[in-house]
C-alpha positions as CSV (number, residue, x, y, z in Angstrom):
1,X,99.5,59.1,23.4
2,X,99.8,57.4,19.8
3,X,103.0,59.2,18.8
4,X,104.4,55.6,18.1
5,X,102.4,54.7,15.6
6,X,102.0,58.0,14.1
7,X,105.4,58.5,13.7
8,X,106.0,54.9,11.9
9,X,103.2,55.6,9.9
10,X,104.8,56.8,6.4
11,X,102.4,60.1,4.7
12,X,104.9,61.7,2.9
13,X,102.7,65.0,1.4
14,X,99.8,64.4,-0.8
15,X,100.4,60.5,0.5
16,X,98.2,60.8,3.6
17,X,96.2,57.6,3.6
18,X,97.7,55.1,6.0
19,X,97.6,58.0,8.7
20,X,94.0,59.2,7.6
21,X,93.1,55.8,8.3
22,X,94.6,55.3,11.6
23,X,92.9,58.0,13.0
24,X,89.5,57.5,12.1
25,X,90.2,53.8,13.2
26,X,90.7,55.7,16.8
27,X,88.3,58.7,16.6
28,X,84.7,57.5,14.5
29,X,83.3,56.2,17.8
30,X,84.1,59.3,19.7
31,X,83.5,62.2,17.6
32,X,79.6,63.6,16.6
33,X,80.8,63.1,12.9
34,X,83.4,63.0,10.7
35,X,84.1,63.2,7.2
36,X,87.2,63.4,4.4
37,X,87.0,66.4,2.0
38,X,88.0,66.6,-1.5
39,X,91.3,67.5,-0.8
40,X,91.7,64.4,1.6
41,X,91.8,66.5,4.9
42,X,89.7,64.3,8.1
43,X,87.5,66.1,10.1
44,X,85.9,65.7,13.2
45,X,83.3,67.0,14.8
46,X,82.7,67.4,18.7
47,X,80.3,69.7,19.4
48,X,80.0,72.1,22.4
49,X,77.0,74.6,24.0
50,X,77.8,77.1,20.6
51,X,80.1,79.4,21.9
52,X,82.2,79.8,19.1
53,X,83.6,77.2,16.2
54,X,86.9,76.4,16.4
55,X,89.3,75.0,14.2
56,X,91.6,72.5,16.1
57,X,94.4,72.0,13.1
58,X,97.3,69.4,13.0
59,X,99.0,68.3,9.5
60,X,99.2,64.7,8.7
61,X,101.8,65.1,6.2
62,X,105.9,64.9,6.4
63,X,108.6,65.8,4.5
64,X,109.8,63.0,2.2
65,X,110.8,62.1,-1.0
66,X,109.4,61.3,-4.7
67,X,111.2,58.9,-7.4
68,X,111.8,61.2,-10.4
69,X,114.1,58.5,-12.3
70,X,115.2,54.8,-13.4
71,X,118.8,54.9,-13.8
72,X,120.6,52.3,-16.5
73,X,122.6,50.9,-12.9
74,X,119.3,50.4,-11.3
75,X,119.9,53.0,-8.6
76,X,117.1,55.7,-8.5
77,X,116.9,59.4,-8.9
78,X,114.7,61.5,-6.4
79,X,113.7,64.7,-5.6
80,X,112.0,66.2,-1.9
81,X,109.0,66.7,-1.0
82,X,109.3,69.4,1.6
83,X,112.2,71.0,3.1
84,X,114.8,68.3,3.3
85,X,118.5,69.1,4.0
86,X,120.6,67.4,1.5
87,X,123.2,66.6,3.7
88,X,120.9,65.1,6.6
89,X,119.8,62.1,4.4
90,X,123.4,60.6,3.1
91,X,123.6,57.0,4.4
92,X,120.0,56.9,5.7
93,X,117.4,54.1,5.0
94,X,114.3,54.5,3.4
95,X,111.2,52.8,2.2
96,X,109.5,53.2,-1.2
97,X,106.2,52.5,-1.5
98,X,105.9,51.5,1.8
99,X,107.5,48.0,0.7
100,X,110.8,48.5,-0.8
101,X,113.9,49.4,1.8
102,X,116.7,51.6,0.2
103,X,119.8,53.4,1.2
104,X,120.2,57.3,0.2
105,X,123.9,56.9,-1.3
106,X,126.7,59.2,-2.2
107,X,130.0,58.7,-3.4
108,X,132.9,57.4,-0.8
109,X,134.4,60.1,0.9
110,X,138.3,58.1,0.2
111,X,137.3,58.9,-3.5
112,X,136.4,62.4,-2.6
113,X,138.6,65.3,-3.7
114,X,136.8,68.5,-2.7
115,X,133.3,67.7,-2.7
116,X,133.1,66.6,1.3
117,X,133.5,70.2,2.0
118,X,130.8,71.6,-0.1
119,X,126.2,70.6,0.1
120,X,125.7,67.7,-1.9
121,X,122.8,68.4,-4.5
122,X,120.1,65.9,-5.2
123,X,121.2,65.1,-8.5
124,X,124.2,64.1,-7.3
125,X,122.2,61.6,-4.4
126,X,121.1,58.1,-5.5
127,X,119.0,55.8,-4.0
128,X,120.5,52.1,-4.0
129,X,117.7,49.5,-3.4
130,X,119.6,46.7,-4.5
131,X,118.0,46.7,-7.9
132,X,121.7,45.5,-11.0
133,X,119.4,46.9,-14.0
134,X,117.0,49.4,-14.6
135,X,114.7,46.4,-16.3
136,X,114.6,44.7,-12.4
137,X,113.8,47.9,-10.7
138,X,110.8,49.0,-13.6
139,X,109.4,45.6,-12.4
140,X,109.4,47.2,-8.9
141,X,110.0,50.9,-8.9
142,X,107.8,53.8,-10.8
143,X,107.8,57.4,-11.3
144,X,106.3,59.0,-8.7
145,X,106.6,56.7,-6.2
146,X,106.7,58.1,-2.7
147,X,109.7,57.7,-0.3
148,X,109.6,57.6,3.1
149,X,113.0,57.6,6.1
150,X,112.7,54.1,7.4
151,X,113.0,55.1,11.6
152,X,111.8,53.8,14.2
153,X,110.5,55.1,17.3
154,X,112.2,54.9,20.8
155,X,111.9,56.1,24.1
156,X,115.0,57.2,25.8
157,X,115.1,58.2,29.8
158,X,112.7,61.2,29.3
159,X,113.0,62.0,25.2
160,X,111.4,60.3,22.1
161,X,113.1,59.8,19.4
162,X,111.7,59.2,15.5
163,X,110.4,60.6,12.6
164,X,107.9,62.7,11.3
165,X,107.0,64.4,14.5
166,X,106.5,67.4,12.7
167,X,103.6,67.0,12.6
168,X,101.8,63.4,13.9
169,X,103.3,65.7,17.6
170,X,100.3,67.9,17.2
171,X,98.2,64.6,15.4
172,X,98.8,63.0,18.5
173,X,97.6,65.9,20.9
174,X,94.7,66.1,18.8
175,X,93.9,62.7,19.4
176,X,94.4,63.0,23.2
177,X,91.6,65.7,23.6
178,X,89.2,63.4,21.3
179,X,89.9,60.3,23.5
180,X,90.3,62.2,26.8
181,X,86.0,63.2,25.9
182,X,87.5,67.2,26.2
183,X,84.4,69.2,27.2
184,X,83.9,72.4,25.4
185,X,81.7,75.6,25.2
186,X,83.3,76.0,21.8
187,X,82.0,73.3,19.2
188,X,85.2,72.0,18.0
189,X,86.6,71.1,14.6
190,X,89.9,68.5,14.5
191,X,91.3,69.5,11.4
192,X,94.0,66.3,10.6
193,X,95.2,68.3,7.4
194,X,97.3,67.7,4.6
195,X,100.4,69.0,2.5
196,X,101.2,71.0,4.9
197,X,104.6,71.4,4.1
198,X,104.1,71.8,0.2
199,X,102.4,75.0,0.4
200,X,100.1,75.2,3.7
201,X,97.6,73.6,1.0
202,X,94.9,71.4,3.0
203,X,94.2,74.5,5.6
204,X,92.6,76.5,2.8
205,X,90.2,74.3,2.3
206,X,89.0,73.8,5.9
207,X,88.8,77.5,6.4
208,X,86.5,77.3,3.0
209,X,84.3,74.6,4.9
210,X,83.8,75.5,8.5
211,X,84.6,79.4,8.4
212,X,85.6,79.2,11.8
213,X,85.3,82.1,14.4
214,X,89.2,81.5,15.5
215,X,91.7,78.2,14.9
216,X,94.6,76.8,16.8
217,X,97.5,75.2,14.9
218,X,99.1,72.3,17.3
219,X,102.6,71.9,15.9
220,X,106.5,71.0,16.5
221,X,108.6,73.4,16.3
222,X,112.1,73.8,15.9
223,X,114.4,74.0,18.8
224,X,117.9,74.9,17.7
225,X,119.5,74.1,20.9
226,X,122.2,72.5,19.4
227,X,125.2,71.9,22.0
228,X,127.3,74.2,19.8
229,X,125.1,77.0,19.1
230,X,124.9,80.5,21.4
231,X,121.7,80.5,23.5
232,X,120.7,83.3,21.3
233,X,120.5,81.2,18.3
234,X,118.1,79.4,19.9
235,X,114.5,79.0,19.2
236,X,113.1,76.8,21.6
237,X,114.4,74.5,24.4
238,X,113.7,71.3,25.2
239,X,111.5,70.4,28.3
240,X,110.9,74.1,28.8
241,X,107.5,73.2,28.3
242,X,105.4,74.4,24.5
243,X,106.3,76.9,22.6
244,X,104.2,79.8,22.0
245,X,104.5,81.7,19.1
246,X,103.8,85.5,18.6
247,X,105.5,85.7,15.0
248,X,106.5,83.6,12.4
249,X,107.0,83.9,8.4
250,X,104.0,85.1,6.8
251,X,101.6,85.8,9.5
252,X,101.8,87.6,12.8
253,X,100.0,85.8,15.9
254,X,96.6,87.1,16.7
255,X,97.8,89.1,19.9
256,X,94.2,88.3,21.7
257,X,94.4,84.6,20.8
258,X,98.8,84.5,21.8
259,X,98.0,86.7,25.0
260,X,94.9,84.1,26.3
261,X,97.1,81.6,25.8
262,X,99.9,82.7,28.1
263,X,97.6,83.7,30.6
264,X,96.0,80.4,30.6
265,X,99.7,78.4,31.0
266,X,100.4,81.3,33.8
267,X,96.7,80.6,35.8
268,X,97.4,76.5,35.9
269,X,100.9,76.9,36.1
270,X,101.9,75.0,32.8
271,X,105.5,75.6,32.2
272,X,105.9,77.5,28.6
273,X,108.0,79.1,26.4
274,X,108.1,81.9,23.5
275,X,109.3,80.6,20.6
276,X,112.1,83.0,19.9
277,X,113.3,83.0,16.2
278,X,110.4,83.7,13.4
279,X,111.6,81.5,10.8
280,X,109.3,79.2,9.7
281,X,105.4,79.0,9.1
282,X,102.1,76.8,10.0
283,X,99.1,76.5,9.1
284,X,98.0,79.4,11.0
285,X,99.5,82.0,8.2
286,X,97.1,79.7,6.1
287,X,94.1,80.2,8.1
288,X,94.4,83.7,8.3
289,X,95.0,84.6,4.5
290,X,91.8,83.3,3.9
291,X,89.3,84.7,2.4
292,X,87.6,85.0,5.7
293,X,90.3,85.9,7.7
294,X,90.4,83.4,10.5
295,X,92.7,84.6,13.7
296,X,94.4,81.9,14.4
297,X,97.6,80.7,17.4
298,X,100.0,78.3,17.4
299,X,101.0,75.9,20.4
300,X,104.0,73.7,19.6
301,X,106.0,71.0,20.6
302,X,109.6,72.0,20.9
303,X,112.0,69.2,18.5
304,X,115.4,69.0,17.8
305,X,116.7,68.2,14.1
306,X,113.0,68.7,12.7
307,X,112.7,67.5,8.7
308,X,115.6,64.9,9.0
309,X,115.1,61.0,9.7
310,X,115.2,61.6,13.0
311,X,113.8,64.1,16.1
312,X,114.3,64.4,19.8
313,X,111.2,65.9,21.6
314,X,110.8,66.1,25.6
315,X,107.9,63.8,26.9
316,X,108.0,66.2,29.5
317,X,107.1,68.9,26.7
318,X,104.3,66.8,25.1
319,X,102.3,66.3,28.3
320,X,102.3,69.9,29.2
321,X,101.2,70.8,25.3
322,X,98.2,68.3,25.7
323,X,97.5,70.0,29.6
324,X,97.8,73.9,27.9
325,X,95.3,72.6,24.8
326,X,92.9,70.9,27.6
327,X,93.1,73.8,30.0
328,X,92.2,76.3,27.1
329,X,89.4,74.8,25.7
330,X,87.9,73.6,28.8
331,X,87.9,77.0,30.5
332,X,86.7,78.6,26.8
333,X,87.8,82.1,27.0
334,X,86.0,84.4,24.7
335,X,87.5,85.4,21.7
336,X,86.7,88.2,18.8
């Protein structure tokens, strides 16, 4: 498992480099071929006896942030990049650039009136990187620099903790089934995609490429089982095993591909679970609005507090993902 250094890596959207890297570092002696597409997708081939070709998708990319402004205090401006919370990142470290360490400020809540009780917007968020002038922080700082959440990764009893899991989660699966030499009667395609969470953008492009008979999208998911919230509010739990999804925004599941995948968790007796609310999309939706129509699944990871500097998944959930994905592609059920 190299969720560690995944997760440290920093590859906010369009800014997929250091991560692209790493896992051709791990995979170029262990796949057929490989090779980085226009759009800066990686993909690596393993193939099979033929059967069928099959996309294996994760997305490099996370959610982060881009410098939009130079202020005359030397503090910076920013905008997202992805679906960021504004009131998750108050207080929180960051890096710029991959070099520069910065803290996400707001004004002191003992010289707040009303506004602790309503969503700070970005405009009203700085970033302080101890820069006095906006001449000292030009020297360092430009437009369009990337911003990253300076965590770190830890392992606590059973649980990880750190960032970016959505997605290097499903990277890291991927990664597994490489090392691991997974035999196949498909011929398999490891999609490590990017901007995922700008648009679903890299996937179309694969499709484009490979036109694959059928995809998988390895992901994490939310969970939502927040201490306070009604088990119904729920969407996942954690160490309940992955999630399988049958619905989410913009695409519902290919019901032969979602019902193969059950059976297969139910014949090795995997623990699993249906991912219960819809909200949200993968790369999946992406695969199948193509212009070839791909079918396509979705296996997650379930992870609490997803898009924010920091995630809890279940270890417990991770090695039954990578036993589900390995089970499934060993056994090579027909599909279409």
């Amino acid at each position: 498992m190299y969720l560690k250094e995944l997760s440290e890596l920093n590859g906010v959207s369009g800014n997929e480099e250091k991560v692209r890297n790493f896992i051709i570092e791990k995979i170029k002696e262990k796949v057929d071929k490989y090779w980085v597409d226009k759009m800066g997708n990686l993909i690596a081939f393993k193939k099979g006896k033929g059967k069928a070709k099959v996309v294996l998708d994760a997305h490099m990319d996370e959610v982060g942030f881009m410098i939009t402004k130079i202020n005359d205090d030397g503090t910076l401006s920013f905008m997202p990049v992805g679906g960021v919370d504004p009131r998750v990142v108050i207080g929180k470290k960051v890096i710029i650039n991959n070099t520069i360490t910065g803290i996400i400020g707001f004004k002191a809540i003992h010289l707040q009136k009303e506004e602790y009780l309503k969503t700070p917007k970005y405009s009203d968020l700085k970033i302080d990187a101890g820069f006095k002038t906006k001449e000292e922080a030009e020297k360092n700082v430009s437009l369009g620099d990337y911003v990253s959440f300076a965590t770190k990764y830890e392992e606590i009893g059973n649980f990880a903790t750190g960032k970016a899991f959505d997605d290097r989660g499903g990277c890291s699966i991927l990664l597994d089934l490489i090392l691991n030499d997974i035999k196949s009667d498909y011929d398999l395609y490891f999609a490590f995609v990017v901007q995922e969470e700008t648009g679903l953008r890299g996937a179309a492009v694969v499709s484009e490429q490979i036109k694959p008979d059928f995809a998988l999208a390895f992901e994490c998911t939310t969970a939502g089982d927040n201490p306070e919230l009604e088990k119904v509010h729920w969407a996942t739990h954690l160490g309940d095993g992955p999630a399988l999804t049958f619905l989410h925004s913009g695409y519902v599941i290919d019901k032969e591909i979602f019902e193969t995948l059950v059976k297969t968790a139910k014949d090795n007796k995997i623990p699993f679970q249906y991912k219960r609310r819809t909200a949200g999309g993968t790369n999946a939706a992406r695969y199948a609005r193509s212009i070839y129509g791909v079918p396509a699944g979705v296996i997650s990871i379930p992870a609490r507090y997803i898009h924010s500097p920091l995630s809890i998944i279940s270890l417990e959930d991770y090695a039954n993902t990578f036993k589900l994905a390995k089970a499934f592609l060993e056994s090579s059920p027909i599909i279409k």
